[in-house]
N, C-alpha and C positions, 0 to 999 in steps of 0.2 A: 510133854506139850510141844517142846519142840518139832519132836520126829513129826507130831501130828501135822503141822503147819507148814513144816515142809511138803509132807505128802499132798495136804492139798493146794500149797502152790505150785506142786509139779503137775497137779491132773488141771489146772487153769480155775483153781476156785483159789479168792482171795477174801482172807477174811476179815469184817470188819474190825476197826483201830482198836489197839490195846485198851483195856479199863480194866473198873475191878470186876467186870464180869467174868473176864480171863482168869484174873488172880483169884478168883473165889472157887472157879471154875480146877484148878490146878490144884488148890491146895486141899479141896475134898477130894481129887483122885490119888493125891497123894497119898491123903490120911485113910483111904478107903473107906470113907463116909457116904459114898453112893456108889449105887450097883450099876452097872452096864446098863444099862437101858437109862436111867435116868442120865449118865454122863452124855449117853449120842443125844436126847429129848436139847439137853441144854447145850451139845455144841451144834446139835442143828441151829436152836435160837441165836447163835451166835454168826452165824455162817450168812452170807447174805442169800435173797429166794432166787430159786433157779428158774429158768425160762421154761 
């Protein structure tokens, strides 16, 4: 989750404030409790809309 966060604040996307969206977010990719598509769906929802 880190590398992730970095990556997008180096391309100018900042993402919204810590919660347990994050941490619910982490700990199923951790556990590999959700597949790749479902991970980007919900950190798109995390991500603020782009112009």
């Amino acid at each position: 989750m880190g590398a992730c966060l970095v990556f997008l604040r180096l391309n100018g996307i900042e993402p919204k404030a810590d919660g347990p969206e994050w941490e619910k977010l982490t700990l199923d990719v951790a556990a590999s409790s959700i597949d790749r598509e479902e991970t980007t769906a919900r950190l798109r929802r995390l991500l603020p809309k782009r112009r």
